[in-house]
C-alpha positions in Angstrom: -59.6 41.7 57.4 -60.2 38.0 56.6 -57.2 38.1 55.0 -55.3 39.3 57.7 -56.5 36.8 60.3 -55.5 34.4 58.0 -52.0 35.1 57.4 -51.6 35.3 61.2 -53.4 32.0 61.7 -51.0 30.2 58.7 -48.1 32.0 60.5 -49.1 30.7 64.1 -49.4 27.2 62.3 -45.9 27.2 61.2 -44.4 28.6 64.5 -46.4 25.4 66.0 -45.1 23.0 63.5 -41.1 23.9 63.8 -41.5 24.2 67.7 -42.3 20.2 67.3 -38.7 19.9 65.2 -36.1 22.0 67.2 -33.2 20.4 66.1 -34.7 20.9 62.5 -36.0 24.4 63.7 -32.0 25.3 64.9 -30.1 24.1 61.8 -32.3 26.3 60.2 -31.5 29.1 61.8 -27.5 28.0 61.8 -27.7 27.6 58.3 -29.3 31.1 57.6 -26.3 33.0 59.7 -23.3 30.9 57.6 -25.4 31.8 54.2 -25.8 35.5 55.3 -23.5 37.8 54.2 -23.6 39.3 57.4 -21.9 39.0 60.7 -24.2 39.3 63.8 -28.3 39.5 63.8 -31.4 40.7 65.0 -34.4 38.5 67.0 -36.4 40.3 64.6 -34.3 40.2 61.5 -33.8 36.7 62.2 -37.6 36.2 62.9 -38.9 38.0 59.5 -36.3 35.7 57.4 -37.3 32.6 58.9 -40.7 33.2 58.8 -41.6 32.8 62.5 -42.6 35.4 65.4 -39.4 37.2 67.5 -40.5 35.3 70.5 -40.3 31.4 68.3 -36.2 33.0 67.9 -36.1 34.3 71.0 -36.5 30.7 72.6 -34.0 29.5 69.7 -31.2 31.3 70.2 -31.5 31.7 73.9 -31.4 27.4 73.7 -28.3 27.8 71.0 -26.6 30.3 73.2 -26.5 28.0 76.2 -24.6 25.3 74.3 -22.4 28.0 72.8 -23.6 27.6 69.4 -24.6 31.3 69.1 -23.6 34.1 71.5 -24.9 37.4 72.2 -22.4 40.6 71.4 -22.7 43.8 73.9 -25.3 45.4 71.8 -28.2 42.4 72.1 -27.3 41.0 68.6 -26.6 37.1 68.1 -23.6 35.9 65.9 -22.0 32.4 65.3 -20.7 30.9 68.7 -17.4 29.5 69.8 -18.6 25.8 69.8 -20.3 26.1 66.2 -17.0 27.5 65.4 -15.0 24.2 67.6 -17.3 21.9 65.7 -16.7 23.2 62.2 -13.0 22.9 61.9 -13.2 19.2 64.5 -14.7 17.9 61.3 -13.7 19.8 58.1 -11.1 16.9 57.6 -14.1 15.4 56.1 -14.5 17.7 53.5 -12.8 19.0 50.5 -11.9 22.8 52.0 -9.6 20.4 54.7 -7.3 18.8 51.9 -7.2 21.7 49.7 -6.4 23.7 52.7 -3.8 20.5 53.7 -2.3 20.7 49.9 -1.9 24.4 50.7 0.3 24.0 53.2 1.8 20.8 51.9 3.2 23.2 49.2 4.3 25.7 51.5 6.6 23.6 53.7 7.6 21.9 50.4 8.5 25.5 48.8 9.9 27.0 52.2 11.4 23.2 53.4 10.0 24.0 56.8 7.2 23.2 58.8 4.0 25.2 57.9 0.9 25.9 59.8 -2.6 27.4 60.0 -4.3 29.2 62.5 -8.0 30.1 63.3 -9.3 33.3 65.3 -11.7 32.3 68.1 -13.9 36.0 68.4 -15.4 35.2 71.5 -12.0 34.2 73.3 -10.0 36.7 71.3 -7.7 34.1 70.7 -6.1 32.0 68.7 -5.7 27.6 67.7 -3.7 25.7 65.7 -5.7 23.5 63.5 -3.7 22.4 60.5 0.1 21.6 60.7 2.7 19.8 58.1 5.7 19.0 59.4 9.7 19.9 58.0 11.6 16.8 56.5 14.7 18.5 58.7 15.2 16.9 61.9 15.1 19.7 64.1 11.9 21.9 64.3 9.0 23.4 66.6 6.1 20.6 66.8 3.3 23.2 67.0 0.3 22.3 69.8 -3.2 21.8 67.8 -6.5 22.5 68.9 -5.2 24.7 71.9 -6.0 28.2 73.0 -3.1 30.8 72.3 -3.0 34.6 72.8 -2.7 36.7 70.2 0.2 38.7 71.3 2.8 35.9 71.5 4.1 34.7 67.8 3.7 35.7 64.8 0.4 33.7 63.6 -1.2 35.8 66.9 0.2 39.2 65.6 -1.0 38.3 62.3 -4.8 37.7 63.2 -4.2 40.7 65.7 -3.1 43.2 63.4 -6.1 43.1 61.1 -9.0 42.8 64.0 -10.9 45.9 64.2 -9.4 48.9 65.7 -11.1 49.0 69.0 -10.7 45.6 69.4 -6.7 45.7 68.9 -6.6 48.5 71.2 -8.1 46.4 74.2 -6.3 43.2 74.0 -3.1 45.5 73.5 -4.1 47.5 76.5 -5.1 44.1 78.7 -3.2 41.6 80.1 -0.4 40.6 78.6 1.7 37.2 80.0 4.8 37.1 78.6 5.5 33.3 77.2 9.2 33.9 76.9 11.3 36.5 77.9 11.3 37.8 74.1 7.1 38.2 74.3 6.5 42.2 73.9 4.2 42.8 76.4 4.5 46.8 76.1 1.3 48.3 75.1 2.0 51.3 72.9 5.4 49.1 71.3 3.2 46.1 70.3 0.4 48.8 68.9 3.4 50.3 67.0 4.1 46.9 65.7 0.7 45.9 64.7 0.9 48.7 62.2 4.1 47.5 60.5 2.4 44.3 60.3 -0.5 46.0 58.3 1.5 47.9 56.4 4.0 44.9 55.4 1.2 42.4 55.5 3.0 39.4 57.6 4.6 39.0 61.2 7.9 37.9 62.1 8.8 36.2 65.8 11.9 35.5 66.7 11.5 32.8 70.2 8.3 35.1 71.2 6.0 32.0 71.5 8.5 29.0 71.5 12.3 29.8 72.5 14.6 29.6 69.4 11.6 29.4 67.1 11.3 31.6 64.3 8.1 31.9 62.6 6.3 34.5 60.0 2.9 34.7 59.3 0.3 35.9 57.1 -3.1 36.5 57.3 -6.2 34.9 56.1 -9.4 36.8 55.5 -13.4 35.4 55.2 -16.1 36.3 52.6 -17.1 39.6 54.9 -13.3 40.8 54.7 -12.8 40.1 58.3 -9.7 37.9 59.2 -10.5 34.3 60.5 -6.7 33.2 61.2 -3.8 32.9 59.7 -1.0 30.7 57.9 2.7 30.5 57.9 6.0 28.6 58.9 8.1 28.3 61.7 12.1 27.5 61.2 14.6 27.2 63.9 16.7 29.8 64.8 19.5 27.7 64.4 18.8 27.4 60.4 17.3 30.8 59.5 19.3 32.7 57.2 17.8 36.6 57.6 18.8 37.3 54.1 16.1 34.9 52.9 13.4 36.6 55.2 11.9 38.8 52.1 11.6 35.6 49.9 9.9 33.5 52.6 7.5 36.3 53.7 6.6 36.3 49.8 6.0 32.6 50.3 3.5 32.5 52.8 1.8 35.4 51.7 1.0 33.6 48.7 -0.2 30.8 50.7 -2.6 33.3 53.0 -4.3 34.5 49.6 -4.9 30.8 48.0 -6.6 30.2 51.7 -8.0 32.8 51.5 -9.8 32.5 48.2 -10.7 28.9 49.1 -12.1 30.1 52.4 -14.1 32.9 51.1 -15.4 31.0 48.2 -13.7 33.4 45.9 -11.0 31.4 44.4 -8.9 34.4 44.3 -6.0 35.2 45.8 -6.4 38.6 47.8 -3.4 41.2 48.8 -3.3 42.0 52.7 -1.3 45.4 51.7 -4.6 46.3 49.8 -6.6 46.3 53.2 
């Protein structure tokens, strides 16, 4: 019985000592959900691996949710937020995953000898930004916008991500609104489900002016260490200069450049096959 009051007086003790440090207390708890193989968490899971009681997390992640470094999914449980995921990529030019990532697609435009691009999935906004982009020697092409919101529907980066989201979740955003952002956007439900699976089935999307007017683009995409897709990569060309019997050969190209990124991504280091999913 001693013994038992005593573990919960050592355990009250450290509750008391991190609520003194709650920016210590919070990268903590940040760090244990990037570390964990898993994707969304428990108050009490979270507590028992940290150490603390349910209501010391409760107060956490109730503080991180309100800056948006954590949200809450429909069944209670806490994953990684939208602004944890807007902070990461603001400063991974800092870091070596940025220039591998950079001499990823430095390769690809060099390869292709047009402007290449990568694309992050935003879960909680179900859509899309532009974080990485090197620009074709030529001088015409599609400057693309970075560190903007974009649907998933429009372009071939979007259709990319789209394609490999979980079932249910395809199935709403094919089913919800869809705005047209040129008059080639397909903003028919069952059509653009039909198209998702090609895209699964081939493992890349091809736009023609579906995002940008007269803009060509084909994308693969890129998974994380849980197998779940966190954007995609690719290149846009103008319409002007594609040559469709080259389509097959530059699809090969980016898909190669989806698997190094995804390797880098998921710490793996290998390259990984889109068709195999």
């Amino acid at each position: 019985m001693m013994t038992q009051r005593t573990d919960t007086q050592q355990r009250a003790a450290v509750d008391e000592q991190r609520l003194r440090h709650p920016l210590a207390r919070g990268i903590e708890l940040l760090t244990l959900m990037v570390d964990s193989h898993q994707s969304s968490y428990g108050v009490r899971e979270l507590a028992g691996q940290l150490g603390v009681s349910p209501s010391t997390v409760h107060r956490l992640v109730t503080d991180l949710e309100r800056i948006g470094l954590v949200r809450r999914s429909t069944n209670g449980s806490y994953q990684l937020g939208l602004e944890f995921l807007r902070l990461a990529w603001t400063t991974t030019a800092r870091f070596p995953l940025h220039e591998v990532a950079s001499d990823t697609l430095h390769e690809l435009a060099k390869e292709s000898g047009e402007s290449s691009f990568f694309g992050v999935y935003g879960g909680q906004r179900r859509e899309m930004m532009f974080t990485l982009t090197v620009e074709s020697p030529h001088p015409l092409r599609y400057t693309l916008p970075e560190g903007v919101w974009l649907p998933l529907h429009a372009g071939a980066s979007g259709l990319a991500i789209l394609a490999f989201l979980r079932e249910d979740v395809r199935d709403e955003i094919a089913r919800g609104t869809l705005d047209p952002a040129t008059s080639r956007t397909l903003v028919d439900a069952e059509a653009l489900l039909a198209r998702l699976e090609k895209i699964r089935e081939e493992g890349y999307a091809i736009t023609h002016g579906e995002r940008i007017e007269g803009a060509i683009a084909i994308a693969a995409p890129v998974f994380g260490s849980l197998g779940d897709v966190v954007g995609a990569t690719g290149i846009t060309v103008p319409e002007t200069r594609f040559n469709a019997a080259q389509a097959s050969s530059l699809a090969a190209m980016v898909r190669r450049a989806a698997g190094q990124l995804t390797g880098y991504i998921s710490g793996s280091g290998r390259t990984r096959s889109a068709l195999a999913r």
